[in-house]
N, C-alpha and C positions, 0 to 999 in steps of 0.2 A: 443547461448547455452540455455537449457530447462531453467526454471525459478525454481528456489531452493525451499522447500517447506514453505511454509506462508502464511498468509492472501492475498489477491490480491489488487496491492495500486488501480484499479481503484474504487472499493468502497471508501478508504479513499481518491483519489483524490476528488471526488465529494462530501466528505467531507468537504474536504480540497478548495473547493470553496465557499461550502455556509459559511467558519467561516466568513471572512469577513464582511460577514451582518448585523451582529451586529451593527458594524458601519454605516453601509449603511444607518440605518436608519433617521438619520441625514442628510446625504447626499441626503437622496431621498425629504427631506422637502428643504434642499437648492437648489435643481434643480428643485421643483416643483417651489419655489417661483421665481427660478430665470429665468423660459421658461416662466412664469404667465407674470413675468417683461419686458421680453422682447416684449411681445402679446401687452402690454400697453404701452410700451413705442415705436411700431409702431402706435399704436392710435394716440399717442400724437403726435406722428411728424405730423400723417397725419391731426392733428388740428392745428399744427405749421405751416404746409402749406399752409392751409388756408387762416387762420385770419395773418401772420408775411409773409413767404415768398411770393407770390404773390404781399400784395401790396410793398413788397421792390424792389420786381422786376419791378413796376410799376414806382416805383421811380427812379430806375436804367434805366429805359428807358428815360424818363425825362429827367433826367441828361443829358444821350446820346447828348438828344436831344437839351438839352441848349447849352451840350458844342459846336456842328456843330451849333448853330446860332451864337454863339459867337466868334467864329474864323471868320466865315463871315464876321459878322459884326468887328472887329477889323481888317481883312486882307482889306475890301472896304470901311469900312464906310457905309454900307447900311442895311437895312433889320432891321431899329431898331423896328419895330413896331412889326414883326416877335418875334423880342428876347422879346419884354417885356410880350408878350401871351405868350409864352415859360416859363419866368419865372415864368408866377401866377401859371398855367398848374404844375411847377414842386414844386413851393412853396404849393398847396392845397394837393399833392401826399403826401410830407415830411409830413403836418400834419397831415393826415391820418394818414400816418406810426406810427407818435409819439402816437397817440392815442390808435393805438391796440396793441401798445409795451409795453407804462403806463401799460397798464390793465393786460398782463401777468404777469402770478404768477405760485412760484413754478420751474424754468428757473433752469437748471444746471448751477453750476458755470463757466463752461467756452461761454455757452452760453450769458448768463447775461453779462462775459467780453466783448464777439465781439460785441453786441448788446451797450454796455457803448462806446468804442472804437466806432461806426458807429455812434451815436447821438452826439460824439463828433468832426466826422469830418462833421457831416454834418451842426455843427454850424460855422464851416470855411466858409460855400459856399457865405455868404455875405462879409467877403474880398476878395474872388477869383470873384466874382461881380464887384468889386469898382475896381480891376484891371481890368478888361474890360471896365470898362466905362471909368479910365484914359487913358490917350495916353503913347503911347511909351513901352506898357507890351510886352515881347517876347509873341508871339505864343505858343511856346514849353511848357512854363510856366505854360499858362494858359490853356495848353491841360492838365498839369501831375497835376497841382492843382485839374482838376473835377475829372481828375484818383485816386487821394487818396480818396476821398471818396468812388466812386464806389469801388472801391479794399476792404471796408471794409465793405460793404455788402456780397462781396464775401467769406470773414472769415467769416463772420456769418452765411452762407451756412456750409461753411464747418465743423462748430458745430451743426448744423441742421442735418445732415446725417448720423450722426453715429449710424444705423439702425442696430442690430443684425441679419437680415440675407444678405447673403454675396450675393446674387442675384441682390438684391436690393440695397442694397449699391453700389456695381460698377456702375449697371447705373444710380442711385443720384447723384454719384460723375463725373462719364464718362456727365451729364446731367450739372454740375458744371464747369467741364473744359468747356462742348460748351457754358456756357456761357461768360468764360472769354474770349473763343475765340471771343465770338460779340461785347463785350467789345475792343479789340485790334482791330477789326474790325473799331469799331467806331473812334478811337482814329486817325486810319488810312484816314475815312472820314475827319474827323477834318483837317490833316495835307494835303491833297489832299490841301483841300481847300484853305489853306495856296500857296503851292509850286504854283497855276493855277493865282492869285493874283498876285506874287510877281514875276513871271515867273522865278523863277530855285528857288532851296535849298541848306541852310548853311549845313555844315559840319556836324553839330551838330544835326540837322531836319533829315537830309539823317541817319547819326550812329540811332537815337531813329526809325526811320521810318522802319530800317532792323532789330533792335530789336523786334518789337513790330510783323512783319511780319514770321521773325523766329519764335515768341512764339507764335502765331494764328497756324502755320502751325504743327508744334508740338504739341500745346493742339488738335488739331481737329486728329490726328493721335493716340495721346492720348486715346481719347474718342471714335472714333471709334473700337480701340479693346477689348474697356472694354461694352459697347452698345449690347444688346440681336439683334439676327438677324432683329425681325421685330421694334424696337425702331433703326437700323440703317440706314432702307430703306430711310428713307426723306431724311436725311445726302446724302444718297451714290447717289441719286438722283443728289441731288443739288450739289458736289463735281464734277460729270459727264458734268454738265449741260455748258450753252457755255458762261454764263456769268461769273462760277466762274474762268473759263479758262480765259475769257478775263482780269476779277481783277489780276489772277494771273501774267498776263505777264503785266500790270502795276504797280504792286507792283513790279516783277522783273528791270523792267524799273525807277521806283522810288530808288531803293537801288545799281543802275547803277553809278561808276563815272560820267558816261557825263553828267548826269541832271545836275549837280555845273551848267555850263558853257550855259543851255539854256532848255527849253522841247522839245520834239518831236511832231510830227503836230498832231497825234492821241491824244494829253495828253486831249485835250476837252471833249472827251469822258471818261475822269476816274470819273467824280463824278458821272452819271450816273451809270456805270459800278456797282461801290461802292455803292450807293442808292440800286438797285436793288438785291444784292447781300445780303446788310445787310435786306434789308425788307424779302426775303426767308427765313434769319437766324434766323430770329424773329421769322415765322409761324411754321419753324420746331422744331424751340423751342417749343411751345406752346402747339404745338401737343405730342410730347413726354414728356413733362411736363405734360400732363392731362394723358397719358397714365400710368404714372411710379404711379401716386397719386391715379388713379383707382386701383393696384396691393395693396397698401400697407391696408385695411381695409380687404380685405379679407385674405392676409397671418396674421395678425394678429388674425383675428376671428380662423382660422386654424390651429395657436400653442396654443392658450388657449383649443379650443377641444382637440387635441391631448393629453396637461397635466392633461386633467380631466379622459380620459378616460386609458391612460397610469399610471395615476398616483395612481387611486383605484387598480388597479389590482397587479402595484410593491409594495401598499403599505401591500395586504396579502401575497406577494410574499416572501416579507422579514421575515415581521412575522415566515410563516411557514417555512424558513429556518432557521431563529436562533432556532428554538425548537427542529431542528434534528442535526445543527450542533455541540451544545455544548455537545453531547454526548459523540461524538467521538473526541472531538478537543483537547485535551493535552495529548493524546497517541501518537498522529501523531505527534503532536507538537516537543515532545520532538524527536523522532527520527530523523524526520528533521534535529534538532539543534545540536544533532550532528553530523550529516553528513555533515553539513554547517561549523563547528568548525573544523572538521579534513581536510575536505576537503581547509578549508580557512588556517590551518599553513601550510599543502602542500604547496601551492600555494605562501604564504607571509614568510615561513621561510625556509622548507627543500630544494625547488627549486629554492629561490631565493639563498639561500649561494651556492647552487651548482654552478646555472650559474655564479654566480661570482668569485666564485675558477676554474672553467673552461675559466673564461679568459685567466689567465695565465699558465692554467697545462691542457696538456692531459688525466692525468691519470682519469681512469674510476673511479665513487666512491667505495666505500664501504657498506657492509650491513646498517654498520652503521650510516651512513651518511642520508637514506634512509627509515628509518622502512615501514611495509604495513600500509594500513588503518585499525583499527579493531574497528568497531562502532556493539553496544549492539542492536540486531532489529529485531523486528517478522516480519517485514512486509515481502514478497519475494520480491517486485521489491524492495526495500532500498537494500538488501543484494546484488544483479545484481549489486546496483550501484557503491555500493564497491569494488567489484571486478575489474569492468569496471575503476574505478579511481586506481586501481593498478596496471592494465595495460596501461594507461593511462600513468601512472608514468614512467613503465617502458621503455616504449617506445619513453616518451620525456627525458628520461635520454641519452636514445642510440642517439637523434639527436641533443644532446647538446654536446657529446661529440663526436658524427661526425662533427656537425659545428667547434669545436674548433680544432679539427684538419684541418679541411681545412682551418678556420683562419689563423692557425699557416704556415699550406702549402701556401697559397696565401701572405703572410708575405714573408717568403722566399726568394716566385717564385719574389716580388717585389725587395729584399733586392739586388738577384741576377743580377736582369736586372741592379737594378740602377747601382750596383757597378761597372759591364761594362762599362755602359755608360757614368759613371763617369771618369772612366781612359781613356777611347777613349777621351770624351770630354777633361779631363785635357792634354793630350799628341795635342789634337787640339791647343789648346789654348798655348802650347809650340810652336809646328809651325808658328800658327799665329804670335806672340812674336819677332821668328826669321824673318819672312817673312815682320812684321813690321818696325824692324831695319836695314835689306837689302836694303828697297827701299825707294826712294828718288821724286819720283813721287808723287805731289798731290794728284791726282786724284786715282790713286791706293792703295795708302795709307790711305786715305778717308774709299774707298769700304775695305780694310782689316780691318780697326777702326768698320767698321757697322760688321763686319763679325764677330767679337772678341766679339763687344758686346751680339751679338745675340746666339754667346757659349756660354758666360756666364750667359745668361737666361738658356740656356738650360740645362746650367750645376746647377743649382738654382732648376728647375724644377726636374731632377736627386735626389737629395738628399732631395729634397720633399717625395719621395718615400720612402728614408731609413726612415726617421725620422718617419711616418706616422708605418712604421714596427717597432716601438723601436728600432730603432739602431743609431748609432752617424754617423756621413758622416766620410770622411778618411779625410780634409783637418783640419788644426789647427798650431797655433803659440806655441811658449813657453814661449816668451815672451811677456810683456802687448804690447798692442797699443793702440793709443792716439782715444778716441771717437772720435775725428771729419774724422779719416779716417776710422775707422770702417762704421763711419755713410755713408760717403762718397762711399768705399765701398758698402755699401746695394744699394746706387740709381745707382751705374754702373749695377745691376743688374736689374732696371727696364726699360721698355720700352720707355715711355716716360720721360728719366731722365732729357729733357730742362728743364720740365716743376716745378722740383722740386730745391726751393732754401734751403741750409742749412744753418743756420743761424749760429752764431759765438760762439763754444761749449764751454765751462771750460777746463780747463788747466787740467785733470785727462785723466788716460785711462786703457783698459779693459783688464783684466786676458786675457792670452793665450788662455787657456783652452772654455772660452768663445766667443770668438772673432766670431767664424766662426758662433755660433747656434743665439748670438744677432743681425750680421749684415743678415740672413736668416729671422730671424724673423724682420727688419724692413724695409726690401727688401717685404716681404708677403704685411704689413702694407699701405707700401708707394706706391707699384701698385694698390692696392685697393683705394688710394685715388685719383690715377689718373685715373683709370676705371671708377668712380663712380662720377665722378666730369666733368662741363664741358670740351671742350679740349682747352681753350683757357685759363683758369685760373692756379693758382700758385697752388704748394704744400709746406707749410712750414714747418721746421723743425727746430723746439726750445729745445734746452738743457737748463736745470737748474740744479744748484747743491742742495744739501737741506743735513740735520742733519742724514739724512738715506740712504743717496744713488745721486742716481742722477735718474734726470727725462725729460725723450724725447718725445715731442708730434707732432703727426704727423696730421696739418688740413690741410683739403679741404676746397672748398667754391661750392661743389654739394648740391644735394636737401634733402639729411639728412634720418632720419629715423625715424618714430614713438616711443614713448615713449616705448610701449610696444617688438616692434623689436629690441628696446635697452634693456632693461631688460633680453630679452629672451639668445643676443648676449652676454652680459656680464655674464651672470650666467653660460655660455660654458664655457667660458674665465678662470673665477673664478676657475675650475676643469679641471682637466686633463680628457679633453674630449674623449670617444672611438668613433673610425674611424667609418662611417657608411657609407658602400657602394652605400645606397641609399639615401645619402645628397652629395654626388660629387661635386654638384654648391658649397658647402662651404667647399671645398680643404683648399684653405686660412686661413681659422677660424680653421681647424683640427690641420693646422701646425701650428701656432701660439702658441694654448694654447698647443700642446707638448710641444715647445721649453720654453716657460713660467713655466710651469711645471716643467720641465728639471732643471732648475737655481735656481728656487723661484722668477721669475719676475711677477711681477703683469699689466696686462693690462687691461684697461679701456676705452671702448667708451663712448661719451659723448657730444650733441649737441654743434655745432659752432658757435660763435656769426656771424659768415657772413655764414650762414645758411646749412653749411656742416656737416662735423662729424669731433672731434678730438679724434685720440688714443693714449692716457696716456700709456706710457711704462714705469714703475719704476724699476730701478735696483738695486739691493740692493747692501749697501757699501760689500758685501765679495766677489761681481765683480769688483772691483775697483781698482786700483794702481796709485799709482804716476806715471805722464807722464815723460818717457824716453827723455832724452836730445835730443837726434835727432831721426826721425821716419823714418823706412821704407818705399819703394814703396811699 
C-alpha cells in the first residue's frame, strides 16, 4: 500500500543510528586500547618465545633424551657413561631455564602458575634419578616419572599461546599438540627399548604403550587440521614417508596380544625405526617453530597501524555524529516507545489470553477481546507499521482459531480410533480368556499367555490416545482394590514385566474410580524404566505408607539423567502438560502428568543411588481405602 502522509522514517532512521554514539565514545577508547593490547601482547609472546619457550624446549629435549638413556641403561645395565653426559647436558639446560624464568617479570597469573607447577616438578628429577640408579625400579615408572615433568612444560605452552588472533593461535596450538606428539613419541622409544631387552611385554607396558600410541596418532590428526597449508607440508611429508609407515606397523605390532608371549624377527629393527622417525619430528618441528615466530612481529606491528589510523578517523566520526544525532533523537524516540509498548501488550497480554482461551473453546473472539493498535505518530512508515501490526493481529487471530479447531478435530479423530480399538482389543482379550481356559496344552497355552499379554500392551497404548484427547478410557471398578494388584496390574502391561520385582505393598487400597488411570500411569512409569535401563537388571517397586497418602517408587539401575534433564522433566510433571505433536518421543511423560493431573498425584524423578533414576508417585489419601477382605482377579 502507498505510504500514508508524514515525514520519511529513512531520514530519522539515520538518525536513529547515529544516537547511539554518544556512547560510542567510550567504546571506541576501549577497543582502541584493547586492539593496542592485543598488538603487545603478540610482542610479548614473541619475546616469551624467545628468552622462555625455546630454552624449555631445550630442556624437554634433554629430558627425552635422559629418559631413552635411562631405560637403557636400567633394561641392560650398560651405557652408564652415556647417561651420566646425558645428565650434566640436561642439568646445565634446567639451569638456564631457571635463570631466564627468575628474570621474568610482569607473567599473567596463569602463566606464573604453569611456570611454578614446571620448576616444581622439575625438582623431582633427582628422585626419579636415585630410582634409576637403584635396582629393581619398574621401567613403566620411571618412563611416567620424566613424563610428569615434561607434561608440565607443555601447560606452560599452553598459557603461552593465548594469542588474540585466531590464525595464529591454531597453529601455536596445532604446533603444541605436535609436540606432545614427539613427546609420546619418545616415551614410545623408551618403552621399545625396554620390550627388545627383556624380549616380550607385561600387560601393563603393552595397555600404556597403545595409550600413548592412540594419543600421538590423534594429536598429529589434531594438528594437522588446524596447521596452515604451507606450516603442514613437512608433517604431510614425513606422515607419507616409508619410515613413519614402518614405526607405524611396529607400534601396531607392539599393542598386538602376541608380543606377551615373544617378539617377532623384525622387532630389531624398531629402535632404529623410532630413532629415525623421532629425529624428522624434531626438524619439522623446528622448522615450523621459526616459521609461526616470524608471523607473529609483523601481525602485531599490523594491528597497532590499523588502530592508529582507524582510530583518528572514528574518533571525528563519533564526534560529528553525536552533534547531528541529538537533534532529532526524543521525537523518534518517543514514537518508537510506543509502538514497542503497544506492540509488546499485543504480544504478552491480548494474544497470549487469547491463545489460552483457545485451548479449550473454539469460539472466534470478540471486538473486545482484541482492540486495534492506535499509536500517536508523524512519522509515515510508524503509521504503515500500525496498520501492518493490525493486520498482523488479525490474521494470527484467524490461525489460532483454525489451529484450535483442528486441535479439537485431531482430538476426536484420536478419541474415535482409540475407542474402536479399545473394544475390538477388549472383546480380544475375552476370547483370549476363553481360549485360555479351553486348553490344556502347554505349549499352546504359553503362546496364548504371550498373545494376551501383548493385547494388553496394546490395549494400554489404545487409551494412551484417549487420555492425551481429555478423555477417561471406558474401563473402571466401583469398588476399591488393594494396591499391590493395582500395581501388579500396571507390570502385566509392560513388556518386559520378568524384569520388574514388586516389593511387598501396605495393607490399603485404591478408589474404584481410580484404579484404571493409576495402574496406566505406573505401567508408562515402569516401561520407561526398563527401556532405559540395562536388560539384564531389576526394576523395583516400593510402596510406603506415610501421614498423606501413600508412596510408590519406581528405580532402575540405567545411566540416569543430568541434573538439568531432571529439572526440565520434573517441572512437566509438576503441570498439566499440553500435548505437542512435535515432542512424540515423550508420549510417556504427556501421559503421565495427564493422569497426575487428573487425581492430584504428584510425581517426582529423582537420581538413584545405584545410578539410575527413581519415580516418586504420591497418592494422596482421598485415593485411598481400606483394603477389602478378599480381592479380585
Amino acid at each position: 500500500m502507498p505510504p500514508t502522509r508524514g515525514r520519511p522514517i529513512a531520514i530519522k532512521l539515520l538518525i536513529l543510528l547515529l544516537v547511539p554514539l554518544t556512547s560510542l565514545v567510550g567504546l571506541w577508547a576501549f577497543a582502541a586500547a584493547l586492539t593496542a593490547g592485543d598488538g603487545l601482547r603478540m610482542l610479548e609472546i614473541d619475546e616469551l618465545a624467545t628468552n622462555l619457550a625455546e630454552p624449555s624446549e631445550e630442556l624437554t629435549t634433554h629430558l627425552q633424551n635422559e629418559r631413552l638413556s635411562s631405560i637403557q641403561y636400567v633394561a641392560a645395565r650398560r651405557n652408564a657413561e652415556t647417561l651420566k653426559i646425558q645428565r650434566s647436558q640436561t642439568d646445565a639446560a634446567a639451569k638456564r631455564f631457571r635463570a631466564l624464568a627468575a628474570s621474568r617479570r610482569g607473567l599473567s597469573p596463569e602463566m606464573t602458575a604453569q611456570l611454578t607447577t614446571l620448576n616444581r616438578r622439575l625438582d623431582q628429577l633427582a628422585q626419579v634419578r636415585r630410582d634409576v640408579d637403584a635396582t629393581g625400579a619398574a621401567p613403566l615408572d620411571l618412563i611416567n616419572g620424566y613424563s610428569q615433568i615434561v607434561d608440565a612444560s607443555f601447560r606452560m605452552y599452553d598459557a603461552m599461546v593465548l594469542v588474540p588472533d585466531m590464525t595464529l593461535y591454531r597453529n601455536a596450538r596445532a604446533l603444541t599438540m605436535l609436540g606432545e606428539a614427539k613427546e609420546l613419541l619418545s616415551r614410545e622409544r623408551a618403552m621399545i627399548a625396554v620390550v627388545l631387552s627383556r624380549g616380550r611385554v607385561t600387560p601393563a607396558e603393552r595397555e600404556a604403550f597403545a595409550d600413548w600410541t592412540a594419543t600421538r596418532r590423534l594429536l598429529h590428526a589434531q594438528a594437522m587440521s588446524h596447521l596452515d597449508d604451507g606450516l603442514r607440508k613437512p608433517y604431510q611429508q614425513l606422515m607419507a614417508s616409508p619410515m613413519y609407515t614402518e614405526f607405524t606397523e611396529a607400534e601396531d605390532a607392539i599393542r598386538g596380544q602376541a608380543i606377551i608371549n615373544g617378539l617377532p624377527a623384525d622387532a630389531a629393527t624398531w629402535p632404529v625405526d623410532a630413532t629415525n622417525l623421532w629425529k624428522a619430528a624434531e626438524r619439522a618441528q623446528r622448522v615450523t617453530a621459526k616459521a609461526i615466530t616470524e608471523r607473529v612481529t609483523p601481525a602485531a606491528t599490523g594491528i597497532l597501524t590499523k588502530i592508529g589510523v582507524a582510530g583518528g578517523i572514528g574518533l571525528l566520526a563519533v564526534i560529528a555524529s553525536i552533534l547531528l544525532s541529538l537533534r532529532f533523537r526524543k521525537r523518534l524516540v518517543r514514537e518508537l516507545a510506543g509502538l514497542r509498548d503497544a506492540a509488546t501488550e499485543l504480544a504478552d497480554v491480548h494474544l497470549r489470553d487469547l491463545v489460552k482461551r483457545l485451548r479449550t473453546s473454539t469460539q472466534p473472539p470478540s471486538a473486545a477481546e482484541l482492540p486495534p493498535l492506535e499509536i500517536k505518530a508523524e512519522t509515515s512508515e510508524v503509521r504503515d507499521i500500525v496498520q501492518a501490526f493490525n493486520r498482523v493481529q488479525s490474521t494470527a487471530v484467524e490461525a489460532a482459531v483454525t489451529q484450535a479447531r483442528l486441535r479439537h478435530g485431531v482430538n476426536q479423530v484420536f478419541v474415535n480410533l482409540a475407542r474402536r480399538n479399545q473394544s475390538l482389543l477388549h472383546r480380544q482379550l475375552l476370547q483370549l480368556d476363553g481360549m485360555e481356559r479351553g486348553t490344556e496344552d502347554p505349549e499352546e497355552l504359553e503362546d496364548l499367555f504371550k498373545l494376551d499379554h501383548l493385547t494388553t500392551r496394546m490395549r494400554r497404548h489404545a487409551e494412551s490416545l484417549i487420555i492425551l484427547s481429555d478423555q477417561t478410557p471406558g474401563r473402571g471398578w466401583r469398588n476399591p482394590v488393594p494396591i499391590l494388584d493395582v500395581l501388579r496390574a500396571a507390570v502385566a502391561e509392560v513388556e518386559e514385566y520378568q524384569r520388574v520385582e514388586v516389593l511387598q505393598a501396605p495393607p490399603v487400597a485404591l478408589t474404584g474410580s481410580a484404579v484404571t488411570d493409576v495402574a496406566h500411569l505406573m505401567a508408562e512409569l515402569i516401561e520407561n524404566a526398563t527401556l532405559f535401563s540395562p536388560p539384564r537388571t531389576r526394576v523395583d517397586l516400593r510402596t510406603t505408607a506415610t501421614p498423606y497418602g501413600l508412596i510408590v517408587e519406581v528405580e532402575d539401575r540405567g545411566l540416569g539423567l543430568s541434573r538439568a534433564e531432571l529439572d526440565e522433566l520434573n517441572t512437566r510433571l509438576a503441570e498439566k502438560p499440553e500435548f505437542d505433536l512435535a515432542q512424540s518421543d515423550r508420549l510417556g511423560l504427556f501421559v503421565v502428568g495427564r493422569l497426575a493431573a487428573r487425581h492430584g498425584i504428584k510425581v517426582a524423578l529423582t537420581a538413584s543411588p545405584y545410578g539410575g533414576l527413581t519415580a516418586r508417585v504420591s497418592l494422596p489419601a482421598s485415593l485411598l481405602a481400606d483394603q477389602p477382605a478378599l480381592t479380585g482377579a
